[in-house]
N, C-alpha and C positions, 0 to 999 in steps of 0.2 A: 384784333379781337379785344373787347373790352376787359378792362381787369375788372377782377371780383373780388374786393376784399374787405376785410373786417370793419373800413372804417368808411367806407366810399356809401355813397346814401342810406346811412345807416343813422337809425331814428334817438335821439337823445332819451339817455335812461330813464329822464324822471316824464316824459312822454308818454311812455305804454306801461307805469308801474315797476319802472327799471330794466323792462325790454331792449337788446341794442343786438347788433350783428346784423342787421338785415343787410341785403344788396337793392332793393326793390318792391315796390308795393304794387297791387292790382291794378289798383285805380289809374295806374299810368305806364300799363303793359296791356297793347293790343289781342281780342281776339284773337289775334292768327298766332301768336304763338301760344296758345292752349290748345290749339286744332292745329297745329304745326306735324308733318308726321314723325319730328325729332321728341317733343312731346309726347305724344299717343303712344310713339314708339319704345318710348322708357319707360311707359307706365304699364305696357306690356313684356317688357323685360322684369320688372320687379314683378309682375305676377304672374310671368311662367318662372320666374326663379323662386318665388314663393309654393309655386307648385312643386316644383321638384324639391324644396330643400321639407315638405311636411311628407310629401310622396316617396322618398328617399328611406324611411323605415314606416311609415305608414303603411305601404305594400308587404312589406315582407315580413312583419312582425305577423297580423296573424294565418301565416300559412308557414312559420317559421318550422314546426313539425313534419308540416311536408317535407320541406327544404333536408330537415336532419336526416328523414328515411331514406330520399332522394341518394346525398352524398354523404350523406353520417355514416353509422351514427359519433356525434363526438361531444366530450366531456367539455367539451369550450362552444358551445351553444350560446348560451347567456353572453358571451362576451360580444357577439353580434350587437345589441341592445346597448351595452356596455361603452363602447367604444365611439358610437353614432353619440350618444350621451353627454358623456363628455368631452368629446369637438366641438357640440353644438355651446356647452357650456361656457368654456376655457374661450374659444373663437371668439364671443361676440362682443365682450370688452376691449378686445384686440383691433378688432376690424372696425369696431365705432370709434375707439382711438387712435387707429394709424389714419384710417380715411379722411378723418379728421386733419390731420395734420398734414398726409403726403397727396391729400387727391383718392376720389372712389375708384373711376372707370376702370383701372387697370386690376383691383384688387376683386373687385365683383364680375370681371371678365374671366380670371383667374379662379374665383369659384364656382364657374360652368362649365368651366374646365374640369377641375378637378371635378367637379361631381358627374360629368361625361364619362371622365377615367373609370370613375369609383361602377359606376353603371356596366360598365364594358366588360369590367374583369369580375362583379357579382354576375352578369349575365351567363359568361362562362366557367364561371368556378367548378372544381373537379369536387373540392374540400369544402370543409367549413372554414379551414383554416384564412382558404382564399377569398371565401367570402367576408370574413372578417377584414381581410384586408382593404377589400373593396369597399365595406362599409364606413371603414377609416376616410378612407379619400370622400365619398358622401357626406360624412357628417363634418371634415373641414370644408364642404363646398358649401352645405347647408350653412356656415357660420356667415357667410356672406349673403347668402340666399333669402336664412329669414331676418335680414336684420333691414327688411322691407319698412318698419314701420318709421325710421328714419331717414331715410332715403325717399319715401314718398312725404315726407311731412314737410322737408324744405323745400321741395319744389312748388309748396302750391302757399295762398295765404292763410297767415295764421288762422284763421275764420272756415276755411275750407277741410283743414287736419282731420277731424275727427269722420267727415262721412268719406273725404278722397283715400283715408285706410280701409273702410267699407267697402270701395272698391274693389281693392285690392284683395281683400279675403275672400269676395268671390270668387278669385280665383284657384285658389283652393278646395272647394266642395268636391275635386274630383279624388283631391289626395286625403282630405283627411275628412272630410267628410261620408264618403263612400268608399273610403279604401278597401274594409274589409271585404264587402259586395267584388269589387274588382277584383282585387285578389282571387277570389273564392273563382269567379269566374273564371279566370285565365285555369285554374286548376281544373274546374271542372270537366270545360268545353271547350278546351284548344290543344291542340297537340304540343304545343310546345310547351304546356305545365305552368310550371311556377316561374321558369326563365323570361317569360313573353313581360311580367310587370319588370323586369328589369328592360328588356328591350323599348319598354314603353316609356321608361325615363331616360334611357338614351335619347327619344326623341324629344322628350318636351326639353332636356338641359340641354338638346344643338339649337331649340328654336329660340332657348333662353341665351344663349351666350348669341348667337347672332341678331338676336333686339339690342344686348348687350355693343355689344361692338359696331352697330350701323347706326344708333339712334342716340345713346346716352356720354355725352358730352360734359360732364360738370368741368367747375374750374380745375385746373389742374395746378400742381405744385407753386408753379410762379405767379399763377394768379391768386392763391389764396395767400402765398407770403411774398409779395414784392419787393425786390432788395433785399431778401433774404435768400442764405443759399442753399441747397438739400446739405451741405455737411455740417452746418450747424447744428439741424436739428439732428442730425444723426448724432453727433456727439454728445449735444444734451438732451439728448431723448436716455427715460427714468428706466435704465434695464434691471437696477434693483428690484423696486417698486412690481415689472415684468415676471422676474424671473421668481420671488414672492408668490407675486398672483397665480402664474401659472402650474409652479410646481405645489401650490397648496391645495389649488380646487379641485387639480388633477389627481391629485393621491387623497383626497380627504370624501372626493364625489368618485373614487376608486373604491376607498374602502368599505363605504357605505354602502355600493353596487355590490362589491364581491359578498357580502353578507350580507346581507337585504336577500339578494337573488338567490342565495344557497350555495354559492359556488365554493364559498370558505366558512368552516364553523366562526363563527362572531369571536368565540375565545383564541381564534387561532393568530399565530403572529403576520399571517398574510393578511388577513383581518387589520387586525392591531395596528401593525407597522405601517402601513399608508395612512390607518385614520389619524392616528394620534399625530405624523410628522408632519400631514397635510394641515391637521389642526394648529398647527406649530408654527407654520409658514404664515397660514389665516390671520394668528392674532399677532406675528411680526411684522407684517401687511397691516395692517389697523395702523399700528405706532408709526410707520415709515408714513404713510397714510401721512397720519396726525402732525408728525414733529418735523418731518426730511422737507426740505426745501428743492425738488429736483426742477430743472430749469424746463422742464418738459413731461410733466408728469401724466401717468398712465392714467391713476384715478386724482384726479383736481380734487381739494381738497373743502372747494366751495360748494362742489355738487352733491356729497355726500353729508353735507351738514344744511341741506336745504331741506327742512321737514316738509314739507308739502312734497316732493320729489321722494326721497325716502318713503313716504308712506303713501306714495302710489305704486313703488316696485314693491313694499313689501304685499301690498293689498295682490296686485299680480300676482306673484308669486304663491300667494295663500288661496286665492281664486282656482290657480293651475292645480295648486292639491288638493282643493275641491273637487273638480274635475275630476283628476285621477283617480278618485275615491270610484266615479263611476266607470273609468275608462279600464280599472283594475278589475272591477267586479264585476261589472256589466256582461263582458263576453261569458265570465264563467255562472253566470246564474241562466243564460242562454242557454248554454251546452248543458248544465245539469237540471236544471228546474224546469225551462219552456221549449228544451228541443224536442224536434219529432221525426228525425232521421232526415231530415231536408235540408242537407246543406245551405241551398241558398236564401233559405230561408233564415236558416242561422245567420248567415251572413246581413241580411236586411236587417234585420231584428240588432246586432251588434254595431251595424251604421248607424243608427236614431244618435251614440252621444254622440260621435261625430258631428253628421248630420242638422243636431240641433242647435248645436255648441256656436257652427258656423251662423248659425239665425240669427242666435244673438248678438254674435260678433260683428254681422251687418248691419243689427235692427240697432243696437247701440251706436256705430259710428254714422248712421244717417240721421236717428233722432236729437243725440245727444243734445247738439249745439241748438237744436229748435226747442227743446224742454228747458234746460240751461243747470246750473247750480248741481254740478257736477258732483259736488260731494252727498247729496243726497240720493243721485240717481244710484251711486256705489253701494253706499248705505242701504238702501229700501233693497237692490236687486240681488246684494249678497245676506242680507239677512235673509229674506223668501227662499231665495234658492238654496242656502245651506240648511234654511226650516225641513225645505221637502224633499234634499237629501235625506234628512236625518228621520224622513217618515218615511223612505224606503228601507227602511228597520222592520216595517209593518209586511211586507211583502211576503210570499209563499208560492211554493207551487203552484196555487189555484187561483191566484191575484194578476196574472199577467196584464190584465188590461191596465188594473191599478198601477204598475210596475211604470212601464209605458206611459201613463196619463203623469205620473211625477216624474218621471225620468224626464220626459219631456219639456215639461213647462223649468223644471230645473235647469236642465243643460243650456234653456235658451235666457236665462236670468244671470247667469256667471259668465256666460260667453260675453253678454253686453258688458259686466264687468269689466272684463279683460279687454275689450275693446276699447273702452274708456279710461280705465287706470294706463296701458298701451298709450294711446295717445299724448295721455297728460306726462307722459316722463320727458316729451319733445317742449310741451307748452308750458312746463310749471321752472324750465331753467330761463335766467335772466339772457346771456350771452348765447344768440343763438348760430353764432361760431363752431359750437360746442354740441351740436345737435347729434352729431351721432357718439360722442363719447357718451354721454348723457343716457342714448337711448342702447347702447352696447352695455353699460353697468346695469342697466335698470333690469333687461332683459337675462344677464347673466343672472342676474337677485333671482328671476324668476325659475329660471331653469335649475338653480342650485336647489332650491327651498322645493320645487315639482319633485324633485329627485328625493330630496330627504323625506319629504311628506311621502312619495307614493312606495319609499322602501319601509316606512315605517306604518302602508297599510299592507303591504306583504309578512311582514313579519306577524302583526297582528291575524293576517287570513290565515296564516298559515300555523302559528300553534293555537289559534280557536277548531283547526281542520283534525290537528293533531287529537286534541279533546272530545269531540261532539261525535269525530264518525267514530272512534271505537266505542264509546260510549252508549252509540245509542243501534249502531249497524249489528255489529258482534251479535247484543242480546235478540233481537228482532231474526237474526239468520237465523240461531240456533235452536228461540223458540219454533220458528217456523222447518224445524229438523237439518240443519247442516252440522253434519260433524263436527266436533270443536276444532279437531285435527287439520281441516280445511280451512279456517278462520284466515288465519293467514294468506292465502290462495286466494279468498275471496276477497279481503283488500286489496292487495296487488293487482287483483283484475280489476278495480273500481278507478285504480290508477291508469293502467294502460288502457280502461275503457274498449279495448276492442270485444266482440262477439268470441271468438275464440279463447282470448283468455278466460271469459265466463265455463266455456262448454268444458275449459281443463283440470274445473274445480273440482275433486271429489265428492262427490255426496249432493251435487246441486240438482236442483231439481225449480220447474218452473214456480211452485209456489215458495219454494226459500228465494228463488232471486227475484222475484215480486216483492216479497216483504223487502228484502233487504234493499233494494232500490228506494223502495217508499222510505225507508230508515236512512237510506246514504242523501233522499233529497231532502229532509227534512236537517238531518244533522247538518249539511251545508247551505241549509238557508240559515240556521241560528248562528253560522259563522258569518256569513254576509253581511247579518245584520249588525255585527260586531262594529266590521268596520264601518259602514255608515255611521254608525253611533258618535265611533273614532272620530269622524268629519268634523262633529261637533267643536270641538277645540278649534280645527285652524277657521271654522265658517267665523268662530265668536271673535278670535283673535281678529279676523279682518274686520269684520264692523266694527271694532272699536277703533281700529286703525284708523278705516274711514273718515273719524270725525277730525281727522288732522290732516284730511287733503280739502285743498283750496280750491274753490269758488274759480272760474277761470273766463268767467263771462266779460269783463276788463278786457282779456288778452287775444279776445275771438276781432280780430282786426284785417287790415288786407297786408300786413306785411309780410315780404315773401326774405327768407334765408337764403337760400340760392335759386340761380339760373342758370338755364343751359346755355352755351354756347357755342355756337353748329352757323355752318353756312354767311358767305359772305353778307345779305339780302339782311337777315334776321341780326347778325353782329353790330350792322349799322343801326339796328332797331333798338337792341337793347341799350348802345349809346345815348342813345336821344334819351331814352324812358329813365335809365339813370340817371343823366344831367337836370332831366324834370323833377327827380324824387327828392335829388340834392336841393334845387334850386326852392323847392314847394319850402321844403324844411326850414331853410334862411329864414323863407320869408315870415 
């Protein structure tokens, strides 16, 4: 089997602008292993594992009230959410840095696994309690799942990255682009309910671990370090630096969930205690970071001082709270402003961010490299799109189509973002050795910063909700004759939303609960509008960002990071292609 390693036909730094790591270049790698079905076959393992690790709470997030009445009801709901959250977050620094150093195949076989498990035992949960559990094992499966955009990035040439991720997002449009539609449907119209989207990702995470396991072959341990032995790195691998990182994000992206989501008052020490200690870990992580010389470290200390890299995770990341902005509001201007007792139609209607999100995500990783000067595309499509965020401020009750026509072209202008800023966290580091450490910190930036931004549009929904519906509901009932004495009765029902709670109000009558509906959708459209408004900061902070990621047209080249290694036939091929890459290079 050929080795693969750091230094074996690997292009001199001041060659591609200080590029180096490669194993091999296009130009003298045959057809047949890109049509190889070891090939094809990995690149459908990373996108049913892409599938399952966005479908893994995509499904069950909005039907999670079913789920409560089902086996609730229980005071630990939100921790469902919770927990997938931060796996995904914590995870993906982890798995870009060990895969990095110990070998992928076994850690991404391992996450089909667990997210198999995680499926098995959500499918039949009695509790919430058990469900939570399950969603545990899902969201460490998902850490390996989505950390797709590295893992596809080295296997093809640099020049190919940005649309072969396109690819791959397609595979997604079932999970996260149509989730909610599916969801709804299993509820609707299947006997088995809500259970059946878990039995559906049992199947697609056995189809993904056995892509997984027949077809994807990277170098392993001895090929990436020759003449080195696993207990070296074992020993100087940075468990500091680890156990820092992990118990800061985890209690700091704790304490932010637990009050963001309501499940702890903000003032309270459950609150408190994880932010503050996790914040504490954060910035002793910085300095360890900064000063520690670990022989093996978690986060490299050249990657987070590379600004073109930094200010494409943070753009990410500020992109994904973009997003949120709509993916937070969106379903509930649905349900209270354009629903009309048609579930599945609610359901369509709440796919579009989805939906759209994926368009751009595609249309950016096919165009990108053909338009070129990637920092402008970031530029021009997060400034638009955070514009007409920020004019779905303008919406109402009566504006649906308006709603829709911005929601739209928005969702599909940020998604490209992220497709783009995604990519460049693989192409903007020099040693491409280091590609999934690289792309696991970029990715965590993002996930952290999605998380603080979309708790910080809940907080905001939620005491503009606090203000507007009694403000404007109350007076609207009572002129319209409902008891004062009822006032109370009749908010409660606007919460529970069901018909019965309506019918048990005293003193209601069809013309008070017509006004007061009109008064509950207006009040919560001028909180909606809030948060869009809200968006504005992080849309602004990303454009300016923008102007400090790099141009990458130089780096769009045929050199490939890794290669698979599979089958005697094909082992003997990449010898040859190697010894040519080396040899071309001499000359």
């Amino acid at each position: 089997m050929a080795s693969q390693t750091q230094t074996e036909g690997t292009a001199r730094p001041d060659e591609n602008n200080g590029l180096h790591g490669f194993t091999g270049d296009a130009d003298h790698t045959s057809k047949q292993y890109y049509f190889s079905l070891y090939f094809i076959g990995s690149f459908c393992a990373i996108g049913m594992g892409l599938l399952a690790g966005v479908a893994g709470f995509g499904y069950a997030a909005p039907i999670l009230g079913v789920i409560d009445a089902d086996i609730g009801p229980s005071p630990y709901l939100t921790w469902v959410a919770i927990v997938y959250t931060l796996c995904v977050a914590v995870g993906l620094t982890l798995v870009g840095r060990l895969t990095d150093l110990f070998g992928r195949r076994y850690f991404f076989i391992g996450g089909s696994i667990l997210g198999t498990a995680g499926s098995i035992v959500c499918a039949t949960a009695g509790s919430i309690n058990t469900l939570i559990g399950g969603t545990t094992l899902i969201g460490l499966g998902a850490a390996t799942q989505l950390s797709f955009h590295f893992v596809t990035a080295e296997l093809v040439p640099m020049r190919a990255r940005f649309w072969s991720v396109a690819i791959i997002y397609c595979f997604s449009i079932p999970g996260s682009g149509f989730g909610p539609i599916i969801a709804q449907a299993f509820v609707s119209h299947t006997s088995v309910g809500w259970r059946g989207v878990y039995y559906l990702l049992i199947g697609i995470n056995v189809v993904a671990l056995a892509c997984w396991t027949c077809f994807y072959w990277p170098p392993h341990f001895s090929e990436k370090n020759p003449g080195t032995r696993l207990s070296e790195f074992v020993r100087n691998f940075d468990y500091v630096g680890t156990l820092l990182y992990t118990a800061g994000l985890t209690l700091f992206l704790m304490g932010i969930s637990v009050g963001g989501l309501g499940v702890f008052p903000w003032k309270s020490g459950t609150t408190l205690g994880p932010l503050i200690a996790g914040g504490v870990c954060l910035i002793a992580l910085a300095g360890w970071v900064m000063f520690a010389n670990p022989k093996e470290p978690l986060i490299p200390r050249h990657i987070i001082t590379n600004g073109s890299f930094v200010a494409s995770a943070i753009v990410l990341g500020l992109g994904a709270a973009v997003y949120y902005a709509f993916a937070v509001v969106w379903p509930q201007m649905v349900a209270v402003l354009y629903s009309n007792g048609d579930a599945l139609r609610n359901g369509w209607l709440s796919s579009i961010v989805g939906a759209c999100f994926i368009v751009g995500q595609v249309s950016g990783g096919v165009f990108c490299k053909m338009i070129g000067k990637v920092k402008y595309q970031v530029l021009v499509t997060m400034a638009i799109g955070g514009t007409l965020l920020a004019c779905m401020a303008t919406c109402t009750a009566g504006t649906l189509g308006r709603a829709i026509g911005l929601l739209s072209v928005a969702c599909v202008l940020v998604g490209w973002t992220e497709s783009v800023c995604l990519t460049l966290l693989t192409v903007s580091i020099d040693n491409q050795q280091e590609i999934g450490t690289a792309g696991g910190i970029g990715a965590s930036i993002r996930s952290g910063l999605a998380t603080v931004c979309q708790t910080i549009y809940l907080v905001v929904l939620s005491t503009r909700l606090t203000e507007t519906i009694p403000s404007q509901v109350v007076p609207a009932a009572v002129a319209a004759g409902l008891p004062e004495s009822s006032v109370v009765d009749l908010l409660t029902a606007f919460t529970i939303g069901t018909p019965k709670a309506f019918e048990a109000i005293p003193g209601i009558s069809d013309t008070v609960l017509a006004a007061a509906t009109a008064a509950y959708k207006n009040a919560s459209s001028d909180a909606y509008h809030t948060v869009f408004l809200t968006s504005i900061a992080f849309s602004g902070i990303a454009v300016v960002l923008a102007l400090f990621i790099r141009n990458v047209d130089d780096r769009m080249t045929a050199d490939i990071a890794t290669k698979l290694h599979h089958g005697a036939g094909l082992e003997h091929e990449d010898v040859a292609n190697e010894k040519a890459v080396t040899e071309s290079m001499v000359e």
